[in-house]
C-alpha positions as protocol buffer text, in pm:
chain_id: "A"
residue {
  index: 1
  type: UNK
  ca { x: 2412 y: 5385 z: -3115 }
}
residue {
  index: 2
  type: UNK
  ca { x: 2085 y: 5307 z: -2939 }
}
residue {
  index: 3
  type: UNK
  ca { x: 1972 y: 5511 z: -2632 }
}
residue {
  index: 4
  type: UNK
  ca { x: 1760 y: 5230 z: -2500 }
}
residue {
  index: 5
  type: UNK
  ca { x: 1764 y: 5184 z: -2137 }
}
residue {
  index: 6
  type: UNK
  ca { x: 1743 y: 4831 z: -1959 }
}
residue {
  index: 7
  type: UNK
  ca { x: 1562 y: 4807 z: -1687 }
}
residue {
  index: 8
  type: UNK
  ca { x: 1655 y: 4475 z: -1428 }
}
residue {
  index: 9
  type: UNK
  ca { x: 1329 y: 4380 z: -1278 }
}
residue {
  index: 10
  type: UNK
  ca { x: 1355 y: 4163 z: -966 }
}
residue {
  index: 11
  type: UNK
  ca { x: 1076 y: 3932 z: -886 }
}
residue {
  index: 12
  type: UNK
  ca { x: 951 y: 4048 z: -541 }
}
residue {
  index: 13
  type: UNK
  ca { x: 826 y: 3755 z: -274 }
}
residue {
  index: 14
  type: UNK
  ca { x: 507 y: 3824 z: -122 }
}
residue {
  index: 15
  type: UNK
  ca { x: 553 y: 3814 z: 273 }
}
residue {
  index: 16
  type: UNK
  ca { x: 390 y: 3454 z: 344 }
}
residue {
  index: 17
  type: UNK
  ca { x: 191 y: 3451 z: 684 }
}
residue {
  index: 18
  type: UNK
  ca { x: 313 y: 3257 z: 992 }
}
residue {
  index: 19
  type: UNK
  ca { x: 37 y: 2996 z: 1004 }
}
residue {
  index: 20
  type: UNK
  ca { x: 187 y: 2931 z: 646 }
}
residue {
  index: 21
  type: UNK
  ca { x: 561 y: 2869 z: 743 }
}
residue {
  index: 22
  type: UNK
  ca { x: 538 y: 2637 z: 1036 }
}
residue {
  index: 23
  type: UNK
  ca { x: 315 y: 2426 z: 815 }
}
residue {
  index: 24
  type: UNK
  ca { x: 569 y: 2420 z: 562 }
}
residue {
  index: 25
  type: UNK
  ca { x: 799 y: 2330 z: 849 }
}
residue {
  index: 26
  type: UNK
  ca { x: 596 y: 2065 z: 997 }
}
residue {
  index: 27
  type: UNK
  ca { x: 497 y: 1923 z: 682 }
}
residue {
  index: 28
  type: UNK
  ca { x: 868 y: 1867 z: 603 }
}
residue {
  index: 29
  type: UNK
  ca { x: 971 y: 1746 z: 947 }
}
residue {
  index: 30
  type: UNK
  ca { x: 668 y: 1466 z: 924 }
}
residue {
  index: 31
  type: UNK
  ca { x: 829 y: 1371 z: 549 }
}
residue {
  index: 32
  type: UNK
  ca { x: 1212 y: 1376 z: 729 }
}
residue {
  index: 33
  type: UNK
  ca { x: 1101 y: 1169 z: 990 }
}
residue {
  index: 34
  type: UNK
  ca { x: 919 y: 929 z: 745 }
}
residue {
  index: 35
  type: UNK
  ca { x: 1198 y: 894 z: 545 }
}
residue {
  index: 36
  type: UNK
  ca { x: 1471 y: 870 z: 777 }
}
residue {
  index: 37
  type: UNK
  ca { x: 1196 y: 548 z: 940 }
}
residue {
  index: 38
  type: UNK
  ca { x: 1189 y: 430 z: 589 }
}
residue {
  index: 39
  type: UNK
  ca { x: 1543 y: 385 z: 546 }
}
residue {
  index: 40
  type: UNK
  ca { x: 1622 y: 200 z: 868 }
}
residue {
  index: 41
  type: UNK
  ca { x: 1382 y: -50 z: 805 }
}
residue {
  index: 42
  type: UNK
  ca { x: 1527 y: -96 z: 458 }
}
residue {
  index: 43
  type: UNK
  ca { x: 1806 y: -298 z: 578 }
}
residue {
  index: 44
  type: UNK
  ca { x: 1935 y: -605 z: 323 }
}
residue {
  index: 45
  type: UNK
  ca { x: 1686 y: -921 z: 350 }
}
residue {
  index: 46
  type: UNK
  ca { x: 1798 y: -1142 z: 602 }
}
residue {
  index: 47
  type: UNK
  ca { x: 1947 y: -1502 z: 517 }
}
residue {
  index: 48
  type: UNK
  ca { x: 1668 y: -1787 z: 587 }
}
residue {
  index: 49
  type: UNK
  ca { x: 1960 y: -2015 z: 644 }
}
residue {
  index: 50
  type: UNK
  ca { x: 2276 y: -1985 z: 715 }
}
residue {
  index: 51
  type: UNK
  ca { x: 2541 y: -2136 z: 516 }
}
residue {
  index: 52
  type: UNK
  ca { x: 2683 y: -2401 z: 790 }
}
residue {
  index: 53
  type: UNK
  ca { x: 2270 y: -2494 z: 848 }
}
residue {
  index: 54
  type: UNK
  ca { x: 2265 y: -2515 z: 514 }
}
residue {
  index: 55
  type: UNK
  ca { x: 2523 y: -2735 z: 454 }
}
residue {
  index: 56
  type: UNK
  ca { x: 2376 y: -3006 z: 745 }
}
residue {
  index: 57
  type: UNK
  ca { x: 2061 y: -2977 z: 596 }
}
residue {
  index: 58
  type: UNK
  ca { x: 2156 y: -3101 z: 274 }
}
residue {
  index: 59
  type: UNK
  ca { x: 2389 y: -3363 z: 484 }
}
residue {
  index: 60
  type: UNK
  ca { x: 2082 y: -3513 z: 623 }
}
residue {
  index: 61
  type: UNK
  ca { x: 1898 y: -3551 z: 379 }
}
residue {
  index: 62
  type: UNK
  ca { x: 2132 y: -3663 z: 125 }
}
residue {
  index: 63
  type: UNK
  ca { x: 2293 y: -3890 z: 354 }
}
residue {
  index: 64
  type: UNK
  ca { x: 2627 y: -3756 z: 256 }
}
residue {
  index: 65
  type: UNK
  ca { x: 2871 y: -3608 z: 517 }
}
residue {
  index: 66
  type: UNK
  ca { x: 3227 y: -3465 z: 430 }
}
residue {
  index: 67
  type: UNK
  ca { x: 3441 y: -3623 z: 621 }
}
């Protein structure tokens, strides 16, 4: 048998400074907030007519009623 030795090397983070973290933080808060914007004013499309409107309009201009 083999006397070879494995070493585990574990990837060391470099200490980032604290400028760099809050504008990580604020640059993610901005997208959040853009998002979360986004998505309430991406509510279903809104009927032009409604159904009972709808259904008068093409009454009156048909001529037709149903009843």
């Amino acid at each position: 048998m083999g006397t070879h030795r494995h070493r585990c090397e574990v990837a060391v983070l470099e200490r980032t400074s604290t400028t760099a973290r809050y504008a990580r933080g604020f640059a993610a808060a901005v997208v959040a907030v853009a998002t979360l914007v986004l998505a309430a004013n991406a509510g279903p499309a809104k009927a032009a007519v409604r159904p009972a409107e709808q259904a008068r309009q093409v009454q009156q201009v048909t001529g037709h009623t149903s009843e």
